[in-house]
Backbone of each chain as ProteinMPNN parsed JSONL, in Angstrom:
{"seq_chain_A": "XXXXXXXXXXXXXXXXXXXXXXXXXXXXXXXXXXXXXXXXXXXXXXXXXXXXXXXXXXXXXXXXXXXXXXXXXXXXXXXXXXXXXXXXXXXXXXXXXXXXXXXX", "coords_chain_A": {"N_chain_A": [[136.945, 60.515, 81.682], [134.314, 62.531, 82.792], [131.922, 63.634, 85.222], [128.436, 64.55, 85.042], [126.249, 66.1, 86.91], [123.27, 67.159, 87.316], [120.758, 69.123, 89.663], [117.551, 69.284, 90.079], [115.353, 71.686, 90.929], [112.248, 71.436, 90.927], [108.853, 73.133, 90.47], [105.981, 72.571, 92.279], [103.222, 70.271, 90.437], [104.932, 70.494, 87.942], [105.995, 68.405, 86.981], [105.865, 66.314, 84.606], [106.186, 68.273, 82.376], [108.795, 69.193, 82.672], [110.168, 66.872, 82.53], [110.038, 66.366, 80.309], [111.137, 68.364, 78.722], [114.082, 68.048, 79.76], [114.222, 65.849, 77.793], [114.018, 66.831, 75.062], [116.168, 68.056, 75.499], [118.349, 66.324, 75.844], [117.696, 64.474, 73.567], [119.232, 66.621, 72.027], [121.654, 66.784, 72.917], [122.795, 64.621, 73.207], [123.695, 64.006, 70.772], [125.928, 65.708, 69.962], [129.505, 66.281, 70.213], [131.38, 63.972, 72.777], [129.751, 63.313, 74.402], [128.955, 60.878, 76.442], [126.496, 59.14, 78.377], [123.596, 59.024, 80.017], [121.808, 59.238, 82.78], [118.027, 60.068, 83.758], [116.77, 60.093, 86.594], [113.81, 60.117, 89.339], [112.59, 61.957, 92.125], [111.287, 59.095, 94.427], [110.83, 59.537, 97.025], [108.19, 61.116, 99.214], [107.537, 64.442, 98.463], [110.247, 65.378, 97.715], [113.184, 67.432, 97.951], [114.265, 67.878, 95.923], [112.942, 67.113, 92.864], [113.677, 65.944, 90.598], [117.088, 64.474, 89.169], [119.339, 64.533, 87.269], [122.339, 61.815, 86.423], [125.32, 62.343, 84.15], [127.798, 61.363, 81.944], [130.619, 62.444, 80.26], [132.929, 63.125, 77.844], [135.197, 65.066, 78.344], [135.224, 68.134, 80.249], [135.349, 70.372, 78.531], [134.004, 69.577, 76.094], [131.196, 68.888, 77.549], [130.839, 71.608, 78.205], [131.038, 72.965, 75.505], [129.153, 71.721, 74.057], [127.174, 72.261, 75.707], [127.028, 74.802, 74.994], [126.013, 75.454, 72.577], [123.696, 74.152, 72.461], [122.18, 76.0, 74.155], [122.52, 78.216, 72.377], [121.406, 77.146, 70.331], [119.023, 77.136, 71.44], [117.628, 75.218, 72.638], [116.489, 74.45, 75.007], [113.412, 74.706, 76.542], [111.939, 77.205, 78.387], [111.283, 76.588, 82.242], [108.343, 77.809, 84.232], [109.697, 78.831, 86.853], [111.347, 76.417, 87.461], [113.787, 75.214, 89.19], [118.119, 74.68, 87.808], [120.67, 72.935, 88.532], [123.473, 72.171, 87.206], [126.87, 70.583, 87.607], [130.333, 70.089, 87.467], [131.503, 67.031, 88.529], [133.498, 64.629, 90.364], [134.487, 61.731, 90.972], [134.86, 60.794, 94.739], [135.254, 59.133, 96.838], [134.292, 55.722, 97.661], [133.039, 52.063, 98.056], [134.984, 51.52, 99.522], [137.159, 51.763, 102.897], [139.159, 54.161, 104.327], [141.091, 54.333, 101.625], [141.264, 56.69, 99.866], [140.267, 58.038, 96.6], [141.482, 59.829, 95.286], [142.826, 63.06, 96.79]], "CA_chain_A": [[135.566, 61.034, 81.636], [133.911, 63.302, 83.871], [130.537, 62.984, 85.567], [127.766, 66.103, 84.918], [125.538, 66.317, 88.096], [122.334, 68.386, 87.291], [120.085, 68.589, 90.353], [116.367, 69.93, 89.394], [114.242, 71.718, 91.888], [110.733, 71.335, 90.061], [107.934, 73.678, 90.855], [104.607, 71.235, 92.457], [102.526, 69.7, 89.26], [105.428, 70.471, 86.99], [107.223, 67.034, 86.614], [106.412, 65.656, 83.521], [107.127, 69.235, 81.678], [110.459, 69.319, 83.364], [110.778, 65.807, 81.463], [109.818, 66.497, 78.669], [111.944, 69.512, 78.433], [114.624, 67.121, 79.488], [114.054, 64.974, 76.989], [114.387, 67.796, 74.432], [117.997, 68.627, 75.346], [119.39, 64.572, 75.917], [118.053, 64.527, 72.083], [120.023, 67.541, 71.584], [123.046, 66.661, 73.674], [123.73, 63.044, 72.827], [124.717, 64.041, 69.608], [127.279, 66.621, 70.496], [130.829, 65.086, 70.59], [131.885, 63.999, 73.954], [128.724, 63.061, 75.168], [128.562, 59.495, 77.016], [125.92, 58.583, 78.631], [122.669, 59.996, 80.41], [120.221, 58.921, 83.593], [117.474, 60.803, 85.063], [116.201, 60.474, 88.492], [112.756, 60.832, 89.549], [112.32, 61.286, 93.438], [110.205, 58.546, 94.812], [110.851, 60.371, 98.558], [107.162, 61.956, 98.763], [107.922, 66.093, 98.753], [111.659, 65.439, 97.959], [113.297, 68.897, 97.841], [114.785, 67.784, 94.462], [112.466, 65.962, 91.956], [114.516, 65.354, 89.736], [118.018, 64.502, 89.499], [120.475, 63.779, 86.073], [123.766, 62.06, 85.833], [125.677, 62.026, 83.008], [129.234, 61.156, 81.641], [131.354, 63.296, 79.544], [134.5, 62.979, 77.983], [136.053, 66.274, 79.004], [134.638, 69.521, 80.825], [135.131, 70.907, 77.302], [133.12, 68.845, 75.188], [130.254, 69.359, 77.905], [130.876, 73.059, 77.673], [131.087, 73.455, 73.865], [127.955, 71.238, 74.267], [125.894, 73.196, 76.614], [126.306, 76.634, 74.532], [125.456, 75.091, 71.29], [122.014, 73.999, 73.204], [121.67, 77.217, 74.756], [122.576, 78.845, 71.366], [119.702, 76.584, 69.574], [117.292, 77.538, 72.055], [116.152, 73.495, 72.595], [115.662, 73.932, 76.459], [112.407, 75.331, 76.809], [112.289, 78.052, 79.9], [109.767, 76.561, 82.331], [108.577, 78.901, 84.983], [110.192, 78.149, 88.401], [112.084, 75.504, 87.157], [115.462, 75.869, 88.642], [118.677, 73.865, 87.512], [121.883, 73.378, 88.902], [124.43, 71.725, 86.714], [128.236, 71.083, 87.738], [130.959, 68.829, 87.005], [131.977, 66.108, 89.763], [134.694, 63.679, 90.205], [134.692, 60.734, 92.075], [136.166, 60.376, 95.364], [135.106, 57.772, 97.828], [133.332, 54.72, 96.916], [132.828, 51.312, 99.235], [136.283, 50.73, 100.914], [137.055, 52.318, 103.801], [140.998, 54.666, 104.275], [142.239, 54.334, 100.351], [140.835, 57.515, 99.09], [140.767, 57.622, 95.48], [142.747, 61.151, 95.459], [142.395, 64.051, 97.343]], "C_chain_A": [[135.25, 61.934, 82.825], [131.911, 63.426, 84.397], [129.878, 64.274, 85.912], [126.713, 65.198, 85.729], [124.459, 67.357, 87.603], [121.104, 67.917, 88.29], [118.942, 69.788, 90.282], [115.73, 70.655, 90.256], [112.955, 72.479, 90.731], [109.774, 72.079, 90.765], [106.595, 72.668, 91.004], [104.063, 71.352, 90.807], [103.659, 69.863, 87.586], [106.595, 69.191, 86.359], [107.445, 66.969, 85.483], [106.41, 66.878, 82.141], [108.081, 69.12, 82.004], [110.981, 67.989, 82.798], [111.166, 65.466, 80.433], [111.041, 67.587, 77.831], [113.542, 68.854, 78.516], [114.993, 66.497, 78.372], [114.676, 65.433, 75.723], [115.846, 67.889, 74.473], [118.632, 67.425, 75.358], [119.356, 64.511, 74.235], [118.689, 65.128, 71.09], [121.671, 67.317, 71.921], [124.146, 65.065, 73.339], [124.062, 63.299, 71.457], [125.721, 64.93, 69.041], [128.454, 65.652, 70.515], [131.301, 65.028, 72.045], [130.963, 63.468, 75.111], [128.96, 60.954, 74.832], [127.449, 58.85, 77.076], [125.135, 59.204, 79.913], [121.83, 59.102, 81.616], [119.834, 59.965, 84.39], [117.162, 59.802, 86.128], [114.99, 60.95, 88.802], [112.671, 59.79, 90.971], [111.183, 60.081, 93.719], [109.659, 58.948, 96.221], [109.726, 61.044, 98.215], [108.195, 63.897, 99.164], [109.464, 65.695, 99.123], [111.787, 67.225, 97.569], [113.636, 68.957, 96.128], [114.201, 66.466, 93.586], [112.691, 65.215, 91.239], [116.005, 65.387, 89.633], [119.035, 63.291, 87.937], [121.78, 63.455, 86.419], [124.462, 61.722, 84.983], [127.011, 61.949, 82.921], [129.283, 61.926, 80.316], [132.601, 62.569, 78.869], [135.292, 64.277, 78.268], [134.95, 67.495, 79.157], [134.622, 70.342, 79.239], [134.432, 70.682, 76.522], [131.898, 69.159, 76.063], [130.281, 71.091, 77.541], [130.626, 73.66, 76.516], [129.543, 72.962, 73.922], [126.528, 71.694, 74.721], [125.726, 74.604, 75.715], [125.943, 76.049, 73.294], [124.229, 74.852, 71.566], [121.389, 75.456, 73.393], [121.57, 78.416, 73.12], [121.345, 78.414, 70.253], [118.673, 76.553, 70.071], [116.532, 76.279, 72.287], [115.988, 73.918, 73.962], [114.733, 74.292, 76.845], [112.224, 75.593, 78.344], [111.325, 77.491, 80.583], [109.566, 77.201, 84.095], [108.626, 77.979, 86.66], [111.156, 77.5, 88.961], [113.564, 76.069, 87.495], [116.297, 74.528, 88.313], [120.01, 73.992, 87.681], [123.203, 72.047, 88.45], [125.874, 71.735, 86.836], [128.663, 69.601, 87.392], [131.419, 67.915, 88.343], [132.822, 65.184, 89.536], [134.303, 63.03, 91.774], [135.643, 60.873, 93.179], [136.472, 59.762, 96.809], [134.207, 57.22, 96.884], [133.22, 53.789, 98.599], [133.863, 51.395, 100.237], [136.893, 52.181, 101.219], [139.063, 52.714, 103.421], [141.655, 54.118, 102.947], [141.317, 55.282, 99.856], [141.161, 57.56, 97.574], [141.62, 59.147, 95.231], [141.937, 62.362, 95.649], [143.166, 65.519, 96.789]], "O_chain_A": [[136.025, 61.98, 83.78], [130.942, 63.237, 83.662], [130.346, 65.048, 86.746], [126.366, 64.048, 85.457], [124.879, 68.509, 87.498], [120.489, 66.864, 88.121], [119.238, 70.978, 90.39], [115.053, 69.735, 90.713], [112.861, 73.522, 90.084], [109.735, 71.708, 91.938], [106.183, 72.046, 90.025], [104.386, 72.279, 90.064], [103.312, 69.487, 86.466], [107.572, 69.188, 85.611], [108.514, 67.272, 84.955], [106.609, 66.46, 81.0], [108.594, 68.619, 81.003], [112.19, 67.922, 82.574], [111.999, 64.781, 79.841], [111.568, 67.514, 76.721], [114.274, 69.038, 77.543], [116.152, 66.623, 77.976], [115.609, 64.815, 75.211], [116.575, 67.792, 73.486], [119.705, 67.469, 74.756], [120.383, 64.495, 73.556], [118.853, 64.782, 69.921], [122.633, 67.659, 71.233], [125.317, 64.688, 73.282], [124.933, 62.541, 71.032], [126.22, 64.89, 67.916], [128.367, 64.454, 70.785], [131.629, 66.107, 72.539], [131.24, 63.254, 76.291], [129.052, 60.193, 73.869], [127.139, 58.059, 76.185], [125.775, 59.804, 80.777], [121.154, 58.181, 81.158], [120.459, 60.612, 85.23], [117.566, 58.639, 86.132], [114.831, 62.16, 88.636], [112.66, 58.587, 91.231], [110.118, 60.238, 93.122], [108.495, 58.809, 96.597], [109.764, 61.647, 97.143], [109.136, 64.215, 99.891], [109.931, 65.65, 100.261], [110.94, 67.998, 97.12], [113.327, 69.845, 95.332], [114.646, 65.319, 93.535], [112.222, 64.092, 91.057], [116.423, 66.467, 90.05], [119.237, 62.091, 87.745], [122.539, 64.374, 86.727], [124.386, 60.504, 84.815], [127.6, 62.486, 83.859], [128.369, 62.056, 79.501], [133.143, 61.573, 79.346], [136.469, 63.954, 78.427], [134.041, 67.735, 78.363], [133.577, 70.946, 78.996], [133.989, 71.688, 75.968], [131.18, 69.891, 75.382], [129.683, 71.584, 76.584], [130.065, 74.753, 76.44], [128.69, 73.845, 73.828], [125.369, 71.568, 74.327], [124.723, 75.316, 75.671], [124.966, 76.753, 73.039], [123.452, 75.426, 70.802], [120.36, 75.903, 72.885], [120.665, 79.228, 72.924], [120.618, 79.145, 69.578], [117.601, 76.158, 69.613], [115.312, 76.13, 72.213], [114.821, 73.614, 74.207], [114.915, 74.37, 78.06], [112.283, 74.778, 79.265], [110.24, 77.583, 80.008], [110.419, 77.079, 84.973], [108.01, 77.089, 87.247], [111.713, 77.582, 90.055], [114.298, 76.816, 86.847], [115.737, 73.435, 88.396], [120.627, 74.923, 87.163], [123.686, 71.233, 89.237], [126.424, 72.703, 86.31], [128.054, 68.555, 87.167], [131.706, 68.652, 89.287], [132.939, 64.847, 88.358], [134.028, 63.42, 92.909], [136.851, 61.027, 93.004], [137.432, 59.839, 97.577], [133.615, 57.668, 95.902], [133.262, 54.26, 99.736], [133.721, 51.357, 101.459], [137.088, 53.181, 100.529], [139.893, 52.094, 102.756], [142.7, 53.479, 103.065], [140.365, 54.734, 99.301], [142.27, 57.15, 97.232], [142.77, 58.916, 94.858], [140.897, 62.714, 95.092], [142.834, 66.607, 97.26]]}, "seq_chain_B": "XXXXXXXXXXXXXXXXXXXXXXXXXXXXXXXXXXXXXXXXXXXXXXXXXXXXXXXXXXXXXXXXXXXXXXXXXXXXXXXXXXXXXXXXXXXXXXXXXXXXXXXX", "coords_chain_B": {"N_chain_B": [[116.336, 46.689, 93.195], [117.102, 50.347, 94.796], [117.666, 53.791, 94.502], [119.931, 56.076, 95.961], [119.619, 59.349, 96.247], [121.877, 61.932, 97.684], [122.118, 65.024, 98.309], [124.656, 67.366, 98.899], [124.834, 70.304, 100.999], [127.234, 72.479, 101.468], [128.698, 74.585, 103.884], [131.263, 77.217, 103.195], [135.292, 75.993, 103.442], [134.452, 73.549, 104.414], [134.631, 71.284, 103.555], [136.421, 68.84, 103.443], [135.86, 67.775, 106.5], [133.12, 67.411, 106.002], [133.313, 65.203, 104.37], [135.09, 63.609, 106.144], [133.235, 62.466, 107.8], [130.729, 61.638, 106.387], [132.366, 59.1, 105.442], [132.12, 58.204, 107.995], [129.744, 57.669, 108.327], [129.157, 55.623, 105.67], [131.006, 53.69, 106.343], [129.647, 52.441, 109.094], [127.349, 52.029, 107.79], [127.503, 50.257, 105.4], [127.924, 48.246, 106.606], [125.424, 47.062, 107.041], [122.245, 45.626, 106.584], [120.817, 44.835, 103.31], [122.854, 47.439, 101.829], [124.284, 47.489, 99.322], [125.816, 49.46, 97.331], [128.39, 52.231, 97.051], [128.708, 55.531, 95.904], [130.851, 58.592, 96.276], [130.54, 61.928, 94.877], [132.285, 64.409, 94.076], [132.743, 68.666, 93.944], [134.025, 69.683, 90.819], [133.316, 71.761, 89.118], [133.887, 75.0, 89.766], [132.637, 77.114, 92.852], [130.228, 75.611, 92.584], [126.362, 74.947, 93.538], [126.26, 73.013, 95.084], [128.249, 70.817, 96.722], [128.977, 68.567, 97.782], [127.632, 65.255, 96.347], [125.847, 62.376, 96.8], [125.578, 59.079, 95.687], [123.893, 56.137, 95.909], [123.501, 52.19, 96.345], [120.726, 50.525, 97.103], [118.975, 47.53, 98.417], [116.485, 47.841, 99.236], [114.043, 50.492, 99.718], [113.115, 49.764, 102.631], [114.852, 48.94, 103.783], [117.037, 51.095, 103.469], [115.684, 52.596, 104.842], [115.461, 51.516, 107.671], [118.122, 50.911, 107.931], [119.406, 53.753, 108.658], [118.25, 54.405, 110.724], [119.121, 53.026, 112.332], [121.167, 53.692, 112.44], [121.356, 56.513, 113.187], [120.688, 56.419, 115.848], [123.203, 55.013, 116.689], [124.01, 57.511, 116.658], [126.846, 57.814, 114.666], [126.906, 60.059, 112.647], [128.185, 62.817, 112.868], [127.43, 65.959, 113.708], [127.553, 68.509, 111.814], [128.203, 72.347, 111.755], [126.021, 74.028, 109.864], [125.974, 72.444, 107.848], [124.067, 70.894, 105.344], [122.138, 68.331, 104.477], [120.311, 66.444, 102.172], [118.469, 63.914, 101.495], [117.333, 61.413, 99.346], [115.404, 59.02, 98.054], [115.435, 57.564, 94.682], [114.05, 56.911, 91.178], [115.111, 55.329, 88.337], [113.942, 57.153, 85.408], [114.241, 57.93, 82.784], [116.84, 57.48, 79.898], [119.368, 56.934, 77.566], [117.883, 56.272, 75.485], [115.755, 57.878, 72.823], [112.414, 58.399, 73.037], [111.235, 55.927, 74.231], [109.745, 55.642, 77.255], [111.226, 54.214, 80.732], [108.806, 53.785, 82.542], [106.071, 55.141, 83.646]], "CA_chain_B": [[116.625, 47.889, 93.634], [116.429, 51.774, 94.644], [119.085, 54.483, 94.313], [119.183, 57.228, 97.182], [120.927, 60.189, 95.825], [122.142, 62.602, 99.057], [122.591, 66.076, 97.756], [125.099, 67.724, 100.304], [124.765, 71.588, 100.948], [128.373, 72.249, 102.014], [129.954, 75.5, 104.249], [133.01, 76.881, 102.476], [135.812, 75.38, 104.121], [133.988, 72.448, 105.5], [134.515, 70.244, 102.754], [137.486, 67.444, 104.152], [135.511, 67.718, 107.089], [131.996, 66.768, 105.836], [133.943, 63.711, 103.573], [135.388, 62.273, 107.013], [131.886, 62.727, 108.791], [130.724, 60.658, 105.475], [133.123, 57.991, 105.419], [132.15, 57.281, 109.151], [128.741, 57.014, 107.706], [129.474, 55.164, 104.921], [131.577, 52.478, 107.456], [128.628, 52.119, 109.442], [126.166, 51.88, 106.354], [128.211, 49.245, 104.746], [127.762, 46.931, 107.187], [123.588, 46.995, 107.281], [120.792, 44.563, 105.73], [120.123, 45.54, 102.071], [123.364, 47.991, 101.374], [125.066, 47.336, 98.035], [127.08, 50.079, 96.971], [127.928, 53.942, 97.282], [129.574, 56.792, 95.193], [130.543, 60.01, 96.931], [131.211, 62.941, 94.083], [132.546, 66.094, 94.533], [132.231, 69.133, 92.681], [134.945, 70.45, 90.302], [132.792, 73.077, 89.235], [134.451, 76.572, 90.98], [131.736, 77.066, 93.814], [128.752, 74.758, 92.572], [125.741, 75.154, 95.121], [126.616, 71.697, 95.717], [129.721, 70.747, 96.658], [129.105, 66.696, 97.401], [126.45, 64.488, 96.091], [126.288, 60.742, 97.31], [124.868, 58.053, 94.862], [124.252, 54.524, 96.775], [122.113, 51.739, 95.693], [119.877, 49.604, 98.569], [118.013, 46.389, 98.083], [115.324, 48.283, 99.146], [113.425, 51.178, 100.492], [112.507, 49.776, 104.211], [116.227, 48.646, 104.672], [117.77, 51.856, 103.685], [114.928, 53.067, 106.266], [116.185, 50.315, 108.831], [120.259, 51.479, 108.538], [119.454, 55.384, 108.747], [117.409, 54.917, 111.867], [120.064, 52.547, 113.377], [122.815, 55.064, 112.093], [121.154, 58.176, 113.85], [120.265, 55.802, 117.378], [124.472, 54.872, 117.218], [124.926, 58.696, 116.323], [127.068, 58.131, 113.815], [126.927, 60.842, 111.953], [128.853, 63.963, 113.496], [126.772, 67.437, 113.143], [128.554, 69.899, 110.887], [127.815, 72.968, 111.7], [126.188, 74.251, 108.261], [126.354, 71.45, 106.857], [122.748, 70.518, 105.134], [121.97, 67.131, 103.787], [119.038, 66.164, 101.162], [118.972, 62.686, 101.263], [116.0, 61.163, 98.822], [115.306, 57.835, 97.369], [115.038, 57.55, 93.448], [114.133, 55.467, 90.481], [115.37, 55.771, 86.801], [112.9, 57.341, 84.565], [114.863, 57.844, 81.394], [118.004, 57.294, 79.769], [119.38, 57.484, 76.158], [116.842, 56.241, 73.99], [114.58, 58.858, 73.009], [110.823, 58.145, 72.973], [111.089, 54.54, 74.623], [109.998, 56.071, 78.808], [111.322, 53.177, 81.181], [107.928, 53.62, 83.037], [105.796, 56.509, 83.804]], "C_chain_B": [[116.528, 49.366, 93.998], [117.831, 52.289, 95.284], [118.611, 55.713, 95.23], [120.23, 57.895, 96.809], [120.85, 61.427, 97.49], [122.97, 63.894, 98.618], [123.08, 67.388, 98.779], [125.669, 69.864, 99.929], [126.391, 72.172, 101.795], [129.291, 74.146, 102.761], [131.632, 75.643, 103.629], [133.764, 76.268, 103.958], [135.407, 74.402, 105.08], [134.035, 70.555, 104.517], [135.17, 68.442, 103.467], [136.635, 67.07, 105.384], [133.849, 67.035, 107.051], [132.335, 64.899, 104.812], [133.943, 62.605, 104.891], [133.782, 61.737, 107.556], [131.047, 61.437, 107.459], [130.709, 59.497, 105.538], [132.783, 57.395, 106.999], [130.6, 56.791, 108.579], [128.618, 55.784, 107.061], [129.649, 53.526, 106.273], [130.47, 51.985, 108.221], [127.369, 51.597, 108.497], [126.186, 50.438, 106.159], [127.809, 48.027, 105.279], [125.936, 46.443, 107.855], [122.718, 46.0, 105.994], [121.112, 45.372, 104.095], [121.388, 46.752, 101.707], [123.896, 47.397, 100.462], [126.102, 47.95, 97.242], [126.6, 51.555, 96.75], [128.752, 54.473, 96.846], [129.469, 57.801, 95.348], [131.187, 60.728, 95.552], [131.217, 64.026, 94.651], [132.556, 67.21, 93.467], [133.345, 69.694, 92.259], [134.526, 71.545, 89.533], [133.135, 74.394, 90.033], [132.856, 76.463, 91.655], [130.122, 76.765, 93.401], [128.012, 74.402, 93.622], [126.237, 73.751, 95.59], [127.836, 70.612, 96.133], [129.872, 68.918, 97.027], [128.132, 66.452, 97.092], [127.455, 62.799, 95.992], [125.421, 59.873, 96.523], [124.973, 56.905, 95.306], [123.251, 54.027, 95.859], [121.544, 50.746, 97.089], [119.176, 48.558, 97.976], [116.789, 46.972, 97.596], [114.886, 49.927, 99.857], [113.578, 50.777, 102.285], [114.074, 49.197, 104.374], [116.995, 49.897, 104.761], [117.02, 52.507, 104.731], [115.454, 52.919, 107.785], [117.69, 51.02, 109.359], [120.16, 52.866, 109.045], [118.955, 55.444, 109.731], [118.599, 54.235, 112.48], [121.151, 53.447, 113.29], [122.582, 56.275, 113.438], [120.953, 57.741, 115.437], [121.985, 55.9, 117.621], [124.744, 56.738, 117.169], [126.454, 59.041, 115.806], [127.759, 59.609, 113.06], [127.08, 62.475, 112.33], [127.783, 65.126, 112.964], [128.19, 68.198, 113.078], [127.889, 70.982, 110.817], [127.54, 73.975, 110.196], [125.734, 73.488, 107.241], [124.843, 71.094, 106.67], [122.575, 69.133, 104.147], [120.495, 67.064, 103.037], [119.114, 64.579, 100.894], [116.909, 62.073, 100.757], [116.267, 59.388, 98.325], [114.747, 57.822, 96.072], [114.778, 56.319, 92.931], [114.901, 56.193, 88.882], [114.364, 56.306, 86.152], [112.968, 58.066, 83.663], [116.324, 57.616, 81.519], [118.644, 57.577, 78.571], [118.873, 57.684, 75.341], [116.084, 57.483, 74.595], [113.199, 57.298, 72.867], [110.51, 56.646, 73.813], [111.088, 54.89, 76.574], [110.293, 54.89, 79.671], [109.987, 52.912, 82.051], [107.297, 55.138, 83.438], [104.224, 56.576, 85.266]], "O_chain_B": [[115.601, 49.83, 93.333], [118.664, 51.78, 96.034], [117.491, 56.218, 95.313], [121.402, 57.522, 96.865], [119.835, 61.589, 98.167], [124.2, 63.904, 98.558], [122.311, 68.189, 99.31], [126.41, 70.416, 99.117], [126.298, 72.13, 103.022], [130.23, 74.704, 102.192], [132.61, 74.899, 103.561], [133.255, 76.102, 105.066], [135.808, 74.322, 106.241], [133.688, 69.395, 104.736], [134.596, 67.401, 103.788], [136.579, 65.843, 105.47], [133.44, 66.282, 107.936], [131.666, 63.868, 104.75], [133.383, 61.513, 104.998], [133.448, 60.553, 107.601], [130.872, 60.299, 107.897], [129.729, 58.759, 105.645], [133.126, 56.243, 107.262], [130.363, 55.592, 108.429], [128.067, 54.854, 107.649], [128.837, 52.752, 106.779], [130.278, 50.8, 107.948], [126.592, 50.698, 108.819], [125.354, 49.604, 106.518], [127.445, 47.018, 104.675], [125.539, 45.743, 108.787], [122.807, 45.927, 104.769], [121.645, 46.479, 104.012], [120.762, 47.447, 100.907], [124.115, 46.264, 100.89], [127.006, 47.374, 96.638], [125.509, 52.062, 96.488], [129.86, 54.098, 97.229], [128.486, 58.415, 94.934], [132.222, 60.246, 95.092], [130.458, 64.538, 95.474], [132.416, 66.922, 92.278], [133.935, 70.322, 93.138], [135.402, 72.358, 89.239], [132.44, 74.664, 91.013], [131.977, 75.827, 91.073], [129.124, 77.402, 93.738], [128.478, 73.746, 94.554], [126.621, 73.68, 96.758], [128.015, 69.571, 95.501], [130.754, 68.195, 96.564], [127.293, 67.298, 97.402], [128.525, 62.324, 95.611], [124.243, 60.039, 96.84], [126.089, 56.392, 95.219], [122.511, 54.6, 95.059], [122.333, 50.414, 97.973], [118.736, 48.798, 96.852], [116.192, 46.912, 96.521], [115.749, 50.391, 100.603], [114.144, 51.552, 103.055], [114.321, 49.052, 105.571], [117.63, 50.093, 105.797], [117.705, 53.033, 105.609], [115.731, 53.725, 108.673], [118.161, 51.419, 110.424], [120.937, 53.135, 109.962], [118.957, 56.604, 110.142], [119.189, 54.968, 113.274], [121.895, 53.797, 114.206], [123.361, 56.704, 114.289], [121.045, 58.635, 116.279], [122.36, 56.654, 118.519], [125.765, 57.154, 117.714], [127.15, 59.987, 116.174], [128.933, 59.978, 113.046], [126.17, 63.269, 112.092], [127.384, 65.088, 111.8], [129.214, 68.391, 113.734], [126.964, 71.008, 110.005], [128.441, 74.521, 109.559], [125.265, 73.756, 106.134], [124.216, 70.961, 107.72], [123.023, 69.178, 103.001], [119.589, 67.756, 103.503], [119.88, 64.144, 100.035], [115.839, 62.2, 101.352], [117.35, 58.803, 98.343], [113.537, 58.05, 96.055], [114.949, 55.2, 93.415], [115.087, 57.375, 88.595], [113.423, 55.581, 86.474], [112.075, 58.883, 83.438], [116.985, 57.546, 82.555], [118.518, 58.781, 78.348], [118.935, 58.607, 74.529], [115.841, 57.946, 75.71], [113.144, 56.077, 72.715], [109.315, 56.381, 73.943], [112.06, 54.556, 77.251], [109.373, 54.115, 79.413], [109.917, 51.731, 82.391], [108.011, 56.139, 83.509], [103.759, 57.659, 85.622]]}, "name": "protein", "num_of_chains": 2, "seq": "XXXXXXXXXXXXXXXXXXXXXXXXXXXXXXXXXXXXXXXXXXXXXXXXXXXXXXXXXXXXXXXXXXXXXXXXXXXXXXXXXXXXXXXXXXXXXXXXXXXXXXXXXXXXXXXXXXXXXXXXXXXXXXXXXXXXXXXXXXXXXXXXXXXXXXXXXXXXXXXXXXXXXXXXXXXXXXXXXXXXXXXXXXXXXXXXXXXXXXXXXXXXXXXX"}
């Protein structure tokens, strides 16, 4: 699997559009093939820089990919002004215990 | 519980270098009131603005407060020149189901 990182920076009073809009594409995306499993993130840090914050599981960079233009191609994410969004793929590679990296 | 995601702004070539700086973190962390557990990702995205993000979880708020002030008194946490940290405290506030919000 692979773990999709999207970190939100929300324009002030625009949260729960930016949720909603959200919301919109998870109902679009979870039924794509390849799609895992989804949590947002809503800062509780007052004036975090990043309000919001998704991460999701994949089964391959491809299946997100094929995934994301079929969205973008059906037009579900509604543009909302300001709203930026910065989506990448990540891989684990520390956790708790200390000198056994999980691979570098 | 409460999840503190740490969204790390990273100088090219500073990557191995902001991991160790991390991991001394981390080592120090570990051993504080209220820590529970922490997942550093990296980005396999070609040059995603974000090149680590850190997912922990804390008992609470006022302990991860507690370790981060004792962290920055031991100094800890090497300055990387460049190097910009975002470190927030979240909650969940969705997940797969549609229409069912875990709280709002």
């Amino acid at each position: 699997d692979v773990t999709l990182i999207n970190v939100f920076e929300v324009p002030a009073g625009q949260e729960q559009r930016a949720i909603a809009a959200w919301e919109e594409a998870r109902d679009f995306l979870k039924t794509q093939p390849g799609y895992v499993t989804t949590t947002l993130h809503q800062a509780v840090t007052p004036d975090a820089r990043f309000a919001l914050i998704n991460v999701a599981t994949w089964t391959s960079a491809e299946a997100f990919a094929e995934a994301t233009r079929r969205m973008r191609e059906a037009g579900v994410f509604p543009a909302i002004e300001g709203l930026k969004i910065n989506p990448a793929l990540y891989r684990v590679v520390r956790g708790d215990e200390s000198g056994t990296p999980e691979q570098d």
